[in-house]
C-alpha positions as a Markdown table, in Angstrom:
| # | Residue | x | y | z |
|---|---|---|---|---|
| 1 | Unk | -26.4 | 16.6 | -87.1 |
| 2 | Unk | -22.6 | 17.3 | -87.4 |
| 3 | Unk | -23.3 | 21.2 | -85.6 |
| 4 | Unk | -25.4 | 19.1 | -82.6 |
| 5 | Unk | -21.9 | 16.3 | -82.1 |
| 6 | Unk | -19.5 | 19.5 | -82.0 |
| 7 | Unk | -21.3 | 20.7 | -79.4 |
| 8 | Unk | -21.6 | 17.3 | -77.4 |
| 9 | Unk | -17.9 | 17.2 | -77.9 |
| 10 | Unk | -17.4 | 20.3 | -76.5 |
| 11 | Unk | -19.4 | 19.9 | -73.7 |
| 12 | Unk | -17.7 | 16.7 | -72.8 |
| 13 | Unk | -14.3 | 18.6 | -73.1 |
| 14 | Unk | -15.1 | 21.4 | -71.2 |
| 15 | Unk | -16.5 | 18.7 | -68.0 |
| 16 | Unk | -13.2 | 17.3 | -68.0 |
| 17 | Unk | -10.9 | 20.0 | -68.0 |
| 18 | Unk | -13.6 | 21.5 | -64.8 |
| 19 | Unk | -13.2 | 18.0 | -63.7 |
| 20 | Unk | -9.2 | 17.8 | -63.9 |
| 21 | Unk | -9.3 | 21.2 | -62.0 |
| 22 | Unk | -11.5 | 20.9 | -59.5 |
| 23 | Unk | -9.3 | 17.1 | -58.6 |
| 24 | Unk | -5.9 | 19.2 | -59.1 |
| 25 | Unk | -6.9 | 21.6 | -56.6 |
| 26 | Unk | -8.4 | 18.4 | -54.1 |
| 27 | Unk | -5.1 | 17.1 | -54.4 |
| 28 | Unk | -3.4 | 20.1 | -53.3 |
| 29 | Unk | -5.7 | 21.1 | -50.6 |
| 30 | Unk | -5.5 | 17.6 | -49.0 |
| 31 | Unk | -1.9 | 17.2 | -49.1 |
| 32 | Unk | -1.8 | 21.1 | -47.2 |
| 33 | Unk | -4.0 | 19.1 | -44.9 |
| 34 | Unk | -1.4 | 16.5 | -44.2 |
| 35 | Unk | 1.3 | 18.9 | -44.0 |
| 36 | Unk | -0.6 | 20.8 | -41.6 |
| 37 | Unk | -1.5 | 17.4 | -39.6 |
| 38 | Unk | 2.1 | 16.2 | -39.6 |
| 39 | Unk | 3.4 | 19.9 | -38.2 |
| 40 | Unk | 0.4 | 19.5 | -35.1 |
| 41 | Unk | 1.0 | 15.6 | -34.5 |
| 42 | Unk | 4.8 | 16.6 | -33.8 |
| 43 | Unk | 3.8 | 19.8 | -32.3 |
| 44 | Unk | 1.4 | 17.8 | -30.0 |
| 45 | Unk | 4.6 | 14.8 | -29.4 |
| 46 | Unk | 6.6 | 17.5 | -28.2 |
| 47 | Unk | 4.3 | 18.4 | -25.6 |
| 48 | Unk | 4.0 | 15.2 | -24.3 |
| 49 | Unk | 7.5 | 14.6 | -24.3 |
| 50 | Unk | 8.2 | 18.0 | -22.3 |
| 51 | Unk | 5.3 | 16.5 | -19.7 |
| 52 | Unk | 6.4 | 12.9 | -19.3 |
| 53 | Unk | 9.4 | 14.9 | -18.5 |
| 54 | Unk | 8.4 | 17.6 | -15.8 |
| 55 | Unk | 5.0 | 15.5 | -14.6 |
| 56 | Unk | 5.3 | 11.5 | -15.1 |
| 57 | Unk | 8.6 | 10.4 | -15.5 |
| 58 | Unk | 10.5 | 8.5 | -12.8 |
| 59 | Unk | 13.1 | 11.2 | -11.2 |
| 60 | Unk | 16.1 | 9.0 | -11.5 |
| 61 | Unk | 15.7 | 9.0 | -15.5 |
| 62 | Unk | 13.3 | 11.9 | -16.7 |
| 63 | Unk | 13.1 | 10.0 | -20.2 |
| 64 | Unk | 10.7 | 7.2 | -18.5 |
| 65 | Unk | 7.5 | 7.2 | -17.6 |
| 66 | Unk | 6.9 | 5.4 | -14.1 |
| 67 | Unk | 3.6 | 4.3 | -14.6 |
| 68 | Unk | 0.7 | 3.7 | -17.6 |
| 69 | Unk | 0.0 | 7.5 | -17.9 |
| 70 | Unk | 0.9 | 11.2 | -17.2 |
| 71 | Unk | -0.5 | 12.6 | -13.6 |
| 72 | Unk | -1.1 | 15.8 | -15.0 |
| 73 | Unk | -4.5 | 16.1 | -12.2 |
| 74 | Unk | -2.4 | 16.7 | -8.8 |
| 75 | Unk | 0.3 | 18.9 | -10.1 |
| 76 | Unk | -2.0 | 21.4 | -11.0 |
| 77 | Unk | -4.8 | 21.3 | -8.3 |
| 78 | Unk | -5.8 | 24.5 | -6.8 |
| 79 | Unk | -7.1 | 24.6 | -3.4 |
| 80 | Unk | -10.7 | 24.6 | -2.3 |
| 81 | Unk | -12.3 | 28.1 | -1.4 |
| 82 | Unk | -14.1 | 28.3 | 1.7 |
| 83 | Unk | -17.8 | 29.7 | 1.5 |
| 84 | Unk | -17.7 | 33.4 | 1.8 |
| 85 | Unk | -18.0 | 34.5 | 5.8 |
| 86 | Unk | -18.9 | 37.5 | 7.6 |
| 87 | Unk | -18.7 | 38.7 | 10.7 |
| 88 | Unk | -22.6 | 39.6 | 11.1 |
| 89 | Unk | -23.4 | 35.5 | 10.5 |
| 90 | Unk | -21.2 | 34.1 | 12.5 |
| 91 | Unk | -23.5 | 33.4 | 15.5 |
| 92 | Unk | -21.3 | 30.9 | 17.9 |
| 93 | Unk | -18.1 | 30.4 | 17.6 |
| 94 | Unk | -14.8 | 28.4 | 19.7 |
| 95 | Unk | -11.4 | 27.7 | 19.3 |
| 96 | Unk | -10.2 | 24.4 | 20.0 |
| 97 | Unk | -6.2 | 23.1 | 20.2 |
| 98 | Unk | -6.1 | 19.2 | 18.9 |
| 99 | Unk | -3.4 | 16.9 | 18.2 |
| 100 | Unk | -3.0 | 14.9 | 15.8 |
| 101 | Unk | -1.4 | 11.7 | 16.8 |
| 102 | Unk | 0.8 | 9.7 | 13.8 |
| 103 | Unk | 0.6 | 6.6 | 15.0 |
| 104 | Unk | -2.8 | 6.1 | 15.0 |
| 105 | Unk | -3.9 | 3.7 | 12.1 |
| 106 | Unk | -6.1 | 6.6 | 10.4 |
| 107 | Unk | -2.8 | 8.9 | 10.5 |
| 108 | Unk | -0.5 | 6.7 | 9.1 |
| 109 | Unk | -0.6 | 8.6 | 5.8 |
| 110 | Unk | 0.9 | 11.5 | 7.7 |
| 111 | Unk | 3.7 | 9.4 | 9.0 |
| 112 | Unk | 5.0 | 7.8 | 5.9 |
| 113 | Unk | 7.4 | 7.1 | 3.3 |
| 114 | Unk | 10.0 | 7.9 | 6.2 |
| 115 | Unk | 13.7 | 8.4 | 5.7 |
| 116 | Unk | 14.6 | 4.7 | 5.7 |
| 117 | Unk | 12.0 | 4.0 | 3.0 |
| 118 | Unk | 11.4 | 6.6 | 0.6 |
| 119 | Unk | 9.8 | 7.0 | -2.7 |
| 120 | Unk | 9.6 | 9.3 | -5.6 |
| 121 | Unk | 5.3 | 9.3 | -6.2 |
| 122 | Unk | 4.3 | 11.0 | -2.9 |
| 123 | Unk | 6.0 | 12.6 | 0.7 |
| 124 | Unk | 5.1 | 12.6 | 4.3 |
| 125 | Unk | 3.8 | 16.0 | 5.7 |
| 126 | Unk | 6.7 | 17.2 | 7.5 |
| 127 | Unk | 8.9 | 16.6 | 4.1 |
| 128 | Unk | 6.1 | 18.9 | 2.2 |
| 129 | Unk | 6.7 | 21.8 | 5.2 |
| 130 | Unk | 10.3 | 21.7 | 5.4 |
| 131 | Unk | 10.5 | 21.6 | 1.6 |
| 132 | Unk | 8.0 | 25.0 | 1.8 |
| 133 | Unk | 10.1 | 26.6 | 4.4 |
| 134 | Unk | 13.3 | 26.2 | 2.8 |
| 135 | Unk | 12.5 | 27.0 | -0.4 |
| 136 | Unk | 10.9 | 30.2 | 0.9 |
| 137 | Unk | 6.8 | 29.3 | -0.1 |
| 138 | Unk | 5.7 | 28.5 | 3.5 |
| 139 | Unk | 6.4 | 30.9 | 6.8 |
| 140 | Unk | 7.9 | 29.3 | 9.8 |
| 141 | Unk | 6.5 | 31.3 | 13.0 |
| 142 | Unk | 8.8 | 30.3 | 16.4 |
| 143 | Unk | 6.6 | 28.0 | 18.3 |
| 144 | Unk | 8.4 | 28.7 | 21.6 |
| 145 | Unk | 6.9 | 32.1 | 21.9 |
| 146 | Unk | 3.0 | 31.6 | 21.2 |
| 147 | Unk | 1.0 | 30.1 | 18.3 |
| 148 | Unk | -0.2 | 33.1 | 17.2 |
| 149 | Unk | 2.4 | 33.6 | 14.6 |
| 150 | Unk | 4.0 | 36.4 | 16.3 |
| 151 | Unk | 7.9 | 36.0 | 15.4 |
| 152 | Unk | 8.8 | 34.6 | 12.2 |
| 153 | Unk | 11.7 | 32.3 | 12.1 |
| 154 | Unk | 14.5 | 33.7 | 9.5 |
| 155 | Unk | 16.4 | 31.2 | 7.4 |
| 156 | Unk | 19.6 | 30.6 | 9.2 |
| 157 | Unk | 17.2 | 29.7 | 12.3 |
| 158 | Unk | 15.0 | 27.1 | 10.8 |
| 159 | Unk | 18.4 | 25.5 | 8.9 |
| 160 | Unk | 20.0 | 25.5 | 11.8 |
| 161 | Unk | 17.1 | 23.8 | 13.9 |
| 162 | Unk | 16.6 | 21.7 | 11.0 |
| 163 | Unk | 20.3 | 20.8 | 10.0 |
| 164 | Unk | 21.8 | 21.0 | 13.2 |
| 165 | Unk | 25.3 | 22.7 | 14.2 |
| 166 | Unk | 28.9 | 22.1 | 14.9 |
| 167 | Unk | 30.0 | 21.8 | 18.1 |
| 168 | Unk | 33.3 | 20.5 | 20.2 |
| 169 | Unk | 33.6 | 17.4 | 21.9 |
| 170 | Unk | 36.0 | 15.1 | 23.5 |
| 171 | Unk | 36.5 | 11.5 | 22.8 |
| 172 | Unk | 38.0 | 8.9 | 24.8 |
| 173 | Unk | 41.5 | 7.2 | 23.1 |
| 174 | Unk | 43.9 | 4.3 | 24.3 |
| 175 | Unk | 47.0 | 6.9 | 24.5 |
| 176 | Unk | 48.3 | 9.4 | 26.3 |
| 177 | Unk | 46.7 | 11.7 | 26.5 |
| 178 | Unk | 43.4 | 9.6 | 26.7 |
| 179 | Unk | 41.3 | 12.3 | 25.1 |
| 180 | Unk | 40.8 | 14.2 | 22.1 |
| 181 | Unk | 39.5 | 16.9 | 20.7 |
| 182 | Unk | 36.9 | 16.9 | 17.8 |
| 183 | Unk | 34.1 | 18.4 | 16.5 |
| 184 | Unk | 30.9 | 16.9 | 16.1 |
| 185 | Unk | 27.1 | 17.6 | 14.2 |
| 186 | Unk | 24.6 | 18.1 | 17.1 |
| 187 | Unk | 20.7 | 19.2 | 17.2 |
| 188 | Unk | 20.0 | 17.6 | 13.7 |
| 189 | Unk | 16.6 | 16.8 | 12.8 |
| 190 | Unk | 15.4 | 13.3 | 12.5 |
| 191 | Unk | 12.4 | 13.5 | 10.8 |
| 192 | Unk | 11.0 | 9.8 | 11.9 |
| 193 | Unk | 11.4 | 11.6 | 15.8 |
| 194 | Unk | 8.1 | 13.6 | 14.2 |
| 195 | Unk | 5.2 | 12.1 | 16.5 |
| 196 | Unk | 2.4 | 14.6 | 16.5 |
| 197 | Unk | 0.8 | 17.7 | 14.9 |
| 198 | Unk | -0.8 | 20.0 | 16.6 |
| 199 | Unk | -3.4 | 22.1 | 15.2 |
| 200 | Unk | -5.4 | 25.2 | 15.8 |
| 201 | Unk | -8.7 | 25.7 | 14.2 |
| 202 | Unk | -11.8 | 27.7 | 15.0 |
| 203 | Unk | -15.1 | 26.0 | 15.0 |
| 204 | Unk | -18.7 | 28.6 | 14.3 |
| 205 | Unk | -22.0 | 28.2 | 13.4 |
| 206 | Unk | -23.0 | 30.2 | 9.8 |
| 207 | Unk | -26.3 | 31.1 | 10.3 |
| 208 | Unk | -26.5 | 32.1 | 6.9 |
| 209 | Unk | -25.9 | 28.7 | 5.3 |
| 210 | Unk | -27.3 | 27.1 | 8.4 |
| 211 | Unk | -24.3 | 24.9 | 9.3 |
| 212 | Unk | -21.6 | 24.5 | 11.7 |
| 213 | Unk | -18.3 | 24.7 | 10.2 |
| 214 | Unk | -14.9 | 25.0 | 10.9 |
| 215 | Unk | -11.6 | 26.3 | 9.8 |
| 216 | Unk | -7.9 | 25.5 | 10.5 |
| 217 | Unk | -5.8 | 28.3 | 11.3 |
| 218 | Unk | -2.6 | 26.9 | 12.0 |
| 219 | Unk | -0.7 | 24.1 | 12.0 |
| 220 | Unk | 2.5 | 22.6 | 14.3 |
| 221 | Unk | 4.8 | 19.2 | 13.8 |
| 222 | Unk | 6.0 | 18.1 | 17.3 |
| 223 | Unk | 9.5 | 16.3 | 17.8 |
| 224 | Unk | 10.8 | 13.9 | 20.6 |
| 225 | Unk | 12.8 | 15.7 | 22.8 |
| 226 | Unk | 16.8 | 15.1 | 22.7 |
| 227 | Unk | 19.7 | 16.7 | 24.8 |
| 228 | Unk | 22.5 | 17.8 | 23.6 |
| 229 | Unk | 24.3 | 14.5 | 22.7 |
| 230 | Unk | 21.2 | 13.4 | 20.8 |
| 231 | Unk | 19.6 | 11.4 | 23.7 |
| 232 | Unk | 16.1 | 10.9 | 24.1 |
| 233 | Unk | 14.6 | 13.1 | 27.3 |
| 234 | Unk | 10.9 | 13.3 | 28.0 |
| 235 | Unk | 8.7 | 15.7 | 26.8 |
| 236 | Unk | 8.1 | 16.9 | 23.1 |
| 237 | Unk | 9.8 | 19.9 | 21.1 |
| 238 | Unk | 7.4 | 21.9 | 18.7 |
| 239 | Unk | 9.2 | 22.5 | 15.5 |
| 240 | Unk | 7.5 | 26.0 | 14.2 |
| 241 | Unk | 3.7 | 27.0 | 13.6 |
| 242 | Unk | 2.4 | 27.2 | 9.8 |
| 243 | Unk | -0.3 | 29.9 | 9.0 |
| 244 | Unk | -2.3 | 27.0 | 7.1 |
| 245 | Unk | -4.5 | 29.5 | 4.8 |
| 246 | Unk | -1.2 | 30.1 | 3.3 |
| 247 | Unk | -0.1 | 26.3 | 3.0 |
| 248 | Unk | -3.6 | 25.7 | 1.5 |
| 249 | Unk | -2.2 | 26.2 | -2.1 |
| 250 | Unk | 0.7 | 23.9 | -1.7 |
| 251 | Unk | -1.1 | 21.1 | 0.0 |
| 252 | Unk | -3.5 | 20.9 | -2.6 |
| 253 | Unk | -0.3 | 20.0 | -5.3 |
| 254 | Unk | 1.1 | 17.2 | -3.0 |
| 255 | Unk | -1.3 | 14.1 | -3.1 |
| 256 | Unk | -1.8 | 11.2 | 0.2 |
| 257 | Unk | -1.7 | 7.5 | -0.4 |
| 258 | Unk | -4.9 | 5.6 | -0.7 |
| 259 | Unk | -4.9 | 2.4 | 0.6 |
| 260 | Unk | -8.3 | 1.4 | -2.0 |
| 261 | Unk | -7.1 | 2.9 | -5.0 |
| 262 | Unk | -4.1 | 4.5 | -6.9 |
| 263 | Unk | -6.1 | 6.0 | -8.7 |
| 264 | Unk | -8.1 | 8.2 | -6.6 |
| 265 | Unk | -5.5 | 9.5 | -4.3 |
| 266 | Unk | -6.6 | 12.6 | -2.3 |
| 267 | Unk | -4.5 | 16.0 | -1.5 |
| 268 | Unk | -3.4 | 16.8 | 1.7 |
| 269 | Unk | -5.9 | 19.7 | 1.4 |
| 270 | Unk | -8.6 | 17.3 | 1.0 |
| 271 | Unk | -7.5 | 15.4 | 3.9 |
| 272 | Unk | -7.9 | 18.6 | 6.2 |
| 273 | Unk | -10.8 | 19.9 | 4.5 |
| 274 | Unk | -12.8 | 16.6 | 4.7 |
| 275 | Unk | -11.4 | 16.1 | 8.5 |
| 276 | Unk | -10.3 | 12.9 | 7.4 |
| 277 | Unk | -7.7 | 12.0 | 10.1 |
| 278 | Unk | -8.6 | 11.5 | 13.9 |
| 279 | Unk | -7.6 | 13.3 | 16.6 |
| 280 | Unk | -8.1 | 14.1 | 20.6 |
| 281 | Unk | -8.6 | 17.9 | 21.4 |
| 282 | Unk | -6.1 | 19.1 | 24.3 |
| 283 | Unk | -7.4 | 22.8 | 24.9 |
| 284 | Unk | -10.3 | 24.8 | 24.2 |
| 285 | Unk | -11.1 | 28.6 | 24.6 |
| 286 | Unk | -11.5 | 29.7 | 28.0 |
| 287 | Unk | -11.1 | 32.2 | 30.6 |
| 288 | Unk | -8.0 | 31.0 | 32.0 |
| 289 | Unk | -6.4 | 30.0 | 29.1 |
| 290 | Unk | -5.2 | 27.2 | 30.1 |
| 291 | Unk | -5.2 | 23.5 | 28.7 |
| 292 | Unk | -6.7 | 20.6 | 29.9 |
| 293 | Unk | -4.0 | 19.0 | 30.9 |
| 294 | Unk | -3.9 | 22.1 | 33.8 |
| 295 | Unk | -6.9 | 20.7 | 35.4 |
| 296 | Unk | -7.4 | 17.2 | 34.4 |
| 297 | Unk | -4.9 | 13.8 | 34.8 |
| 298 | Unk | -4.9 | 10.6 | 32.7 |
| 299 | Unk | -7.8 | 9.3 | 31.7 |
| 300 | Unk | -9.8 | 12.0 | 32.7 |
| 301 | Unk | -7.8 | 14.7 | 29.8 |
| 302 | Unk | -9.8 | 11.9 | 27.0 |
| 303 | Unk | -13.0 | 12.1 | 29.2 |
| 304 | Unk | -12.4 | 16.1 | 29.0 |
| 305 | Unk | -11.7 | 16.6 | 25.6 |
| 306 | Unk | -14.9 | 13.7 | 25.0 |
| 307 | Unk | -17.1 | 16.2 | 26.4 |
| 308 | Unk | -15.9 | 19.5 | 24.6 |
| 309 | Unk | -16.3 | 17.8 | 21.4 |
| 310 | Unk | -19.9 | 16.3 | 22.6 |
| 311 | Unk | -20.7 | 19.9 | 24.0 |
| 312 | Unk | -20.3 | 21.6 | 20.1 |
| 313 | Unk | -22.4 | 18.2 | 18.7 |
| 314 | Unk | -25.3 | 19.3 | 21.0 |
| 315 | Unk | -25.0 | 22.7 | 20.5 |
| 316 | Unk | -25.4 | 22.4 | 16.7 |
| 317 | Unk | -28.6 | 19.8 | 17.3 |
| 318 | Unk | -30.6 | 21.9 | 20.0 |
| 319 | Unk | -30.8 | 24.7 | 17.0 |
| 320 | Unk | -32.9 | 23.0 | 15.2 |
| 321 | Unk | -36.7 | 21.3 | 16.3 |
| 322 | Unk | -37.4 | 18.1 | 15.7 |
């Protein structure tokens, strides 16, 4: 009897001390646990903080967050590809010249914020190209000698088409001698004179996907002419043409205003991929090479263009049988 307690004894001695262990090395394990969960939570704070400060936060102060959550979508968007294309499917294909007038209600996205009104969340078109071209990520071809991206426009050109130059002037004074000499800013850009864009794309017909497609190839922003004293004159002054394959990249990372939802704002690579902007087509491929404006007056350019655009519609239904 007294050999058979001993041994419950020990039994019951050895359970705890496995018992005490096992809870000893719990307790060790979980606060490792917690250590390791405090070192990540901070690890993961930090990189919040770092992109509240380079992705969300209000420029003015980049400790605040101007809005209810990071944008982290738009900032890191990467353009669409286009469907792989060769040669032996294209089966039709034209060129077209449009222009894209601003001041149409569909296009006022590419108008504003202007100059007097601007804001920190989004920028007009022509800010996103002159930011590109400055800063060296877009090519600026000369627009005066074709728009086939022929000469590329250096630096000191486009700053000083863009930023103007010095030049001497007289102005009128109540003394002798009347006049005075002084120098004065001429030829600077006002970026609310921006009134069109003109763009160059190519329209085809991929018989191996069965569709009739089409891709820009370059694009143009058109000024209001001024003389030399800053005056209005008539006609318009094409800025410089942008190979837009290469601009894809950075119009996908630049977002449009949606007048629905703030939420679901588009690109501007989504706004020329899905052809969401109207427009009037002022030239098409021919053997003269010559715009419409050449042969037609008034009205009859809209009646023209009308009827190139109609002409691809029915070209792309009489392929198919009904």
């Amino acid at each position: 009897m007294k050999k058979s307690m001993r041994k419950v004894v020990l039994v019951s001695l050895q359970v705890m001390f496995l018992f005490g262990v096992s809870f000893s090395q719990n307790n060790t394990n979980n606060q490792a646990a917690a250590a390791q969960v405090k070192v990540d939570t901070s690890a993961a704070n930090a990189k919040v903080d770092t992109t509240l400060k380079n992705l969300g936060s209000s420029k003015r102060n980049p400790d605040i967050l101007d809005g209810v959550y990071v944008r982290e979508h738009y900032p890191n968007r990467k353009a669409v590809s286009y469907s792989p294309l060769r040669e032996a499917d294209v089966m039709w294909s034209k060129r077209i010249w449009r222009v894209i007038d601003i001041n149409e209600k569909m296009n006022l996205t590419f108008k504003y914020p202007m100059e007097a009104n601007p804001t920190t969340d989004r920028k007009s078109l022509i800010d996103i190209l002159l930011d590109g071209v400055l800063e060296g990520t877009l090519t600026a071809y000369d627009a005066s000698v074709d728009d086939e991206f022929t000469k590329q426009l250096t630096l000191q050109e486009i700053q000083k088409s863009i930023a103007g130059h010095l030049d001497s002037a007289k102005i009128a004074i109540p003394d002798p001698p009347y006049e005075k000499d002084t120098v004065e800013l001429k030829g600077k850009l006002k970026k609310d004179d921006i009134v069109n864009y003109r763009i160059k794309e190519d329209w085809f017909f991929d018989k191996q996907r069965s569709v009739m497609d089409v891709r820009i190839i370059g694009i143009c922003p058109v000024r209001l002419s001024r003389d030399e004293s800053g005056n209005l004159k008539e006609g318009f002054s094409p800025l410089f043409w942008i190979y837009f394959p290469a601009a894809r990249q950075v119009f996908a990372q630049n977002e449009v205003f949606n007048n629905h939802n703030d939420a679901e704002r588009r690109t501007w690579d989504d706004i020329f991929f899905k052809r969401m902007f109207t427009s009037y087509i002022t030239k098409e491929s021919n053997v003269y090479n010559r715009s419409i404006r050449d042969y037609r007056l008034g009205l009859d350019q809209l009646i023209e263009a009308d009827a190139i655009h109609r002409d691809m519609i029915n070209l792309e239904h009489d392929m198919w049988e009904y």
